[in-house]
N, C-alpha and C positions, 0 to 999 in steps of 0.2 A: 651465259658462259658455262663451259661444259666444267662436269665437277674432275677430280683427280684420283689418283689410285696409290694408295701408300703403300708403303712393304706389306706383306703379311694379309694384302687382299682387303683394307679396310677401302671402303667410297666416302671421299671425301665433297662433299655436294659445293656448287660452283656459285660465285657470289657477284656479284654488283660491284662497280668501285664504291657507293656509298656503304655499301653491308662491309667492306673489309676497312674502310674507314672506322666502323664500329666495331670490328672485331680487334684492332688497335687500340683504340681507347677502353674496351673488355678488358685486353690483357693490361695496359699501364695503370689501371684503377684497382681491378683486382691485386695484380702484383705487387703495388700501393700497400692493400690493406694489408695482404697475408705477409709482405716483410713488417708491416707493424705490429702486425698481429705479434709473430713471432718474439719480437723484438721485445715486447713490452709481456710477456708470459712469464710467469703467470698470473700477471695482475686479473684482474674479473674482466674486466671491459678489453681486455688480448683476443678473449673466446670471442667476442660481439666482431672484431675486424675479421680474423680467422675465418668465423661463420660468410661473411659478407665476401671476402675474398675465396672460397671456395664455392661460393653461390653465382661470381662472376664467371667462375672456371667452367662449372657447369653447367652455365648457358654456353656459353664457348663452345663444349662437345657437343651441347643440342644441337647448337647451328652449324658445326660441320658438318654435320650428321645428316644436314636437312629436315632435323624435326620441328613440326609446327612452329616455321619463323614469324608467322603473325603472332602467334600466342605468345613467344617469347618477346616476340618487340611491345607488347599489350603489360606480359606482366612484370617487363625492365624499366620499364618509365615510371610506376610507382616503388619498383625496387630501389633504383637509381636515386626516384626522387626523394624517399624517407631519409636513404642518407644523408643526403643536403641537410635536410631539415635537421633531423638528429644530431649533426654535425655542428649548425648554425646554435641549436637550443643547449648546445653542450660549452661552445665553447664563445659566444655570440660577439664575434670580432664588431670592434667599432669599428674599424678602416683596415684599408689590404696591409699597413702595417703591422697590424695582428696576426696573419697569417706566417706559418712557415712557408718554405719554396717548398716542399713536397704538398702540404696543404692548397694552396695554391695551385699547383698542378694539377693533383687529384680531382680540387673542385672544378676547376678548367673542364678537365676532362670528362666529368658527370655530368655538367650541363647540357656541353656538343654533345653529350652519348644522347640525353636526354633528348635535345632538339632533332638528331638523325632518327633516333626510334621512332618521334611522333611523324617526319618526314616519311619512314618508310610502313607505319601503321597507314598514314594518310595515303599514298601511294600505292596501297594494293600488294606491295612489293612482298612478294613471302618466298623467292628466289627459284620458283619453279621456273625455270627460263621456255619448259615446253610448249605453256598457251600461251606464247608472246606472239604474236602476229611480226612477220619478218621487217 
């Protein structure tokens, strides 16, 4: 897919329906942490969602960007995945009873991120569409 042209001359580089599946669940995860983040500031652990949801954001522009989507999908799978972990050791629900509906979501939506990244690690897929054979 060919990429796009924003106002002001930025190139927006062109994606897979799987890579914008994941660029979806970037922004509801991230979005996720930095309204908690927010939310919960200035307590200590505000700054730890903040950090995580600006870290989402930021792979975000990389991969508009088209910068090395292998390397970002390589280093979101252990980014994505310490959250869980972090998440589970912090708060270690015995049943989805324990969960909020945004916790819930959020983890929903880490896991699939999770599973698409190693999909498109495994895949080859780093969105250069130009050595694709027709």
């Amino acid at each position: 897919m060919a990429g796009m042209t924003l106002p002001g001359g930025l190139e927006v580089a062109g994606g897979t329906p799987i890579e914008w599946a994941a660029v979806a669940l970037v922004i509801l995860s991230g979005g996720i942490h930095l309204a908690l983040g927010i939310a919960f500031l200035p307590e200590p652990m505000a700054v730890a969602f903040v950090l995580a949801g600006l870290g989402f954001f930021g792979a975000l522009i990389l991969f508009l960007l088209g910068i090395r989507r292998r390397a970002l999908y390589l280093a979101g799978i252990p980014f994505v995945g310490a959250q869980v972990v972090i998440w589970y050791a912090f708060n270690q629900p015995s049943g989805l009873g324990d969960l909020s509906s945004g916790e819930a979501v959020d983890k929903v939506a880490q896991l699939l991120l999770i599973g698409i990244l190693v999909v498109l690690l495994l895949r080859g897929d780093d969105g250069n569409q130009t050595n694709r054979a027709p």
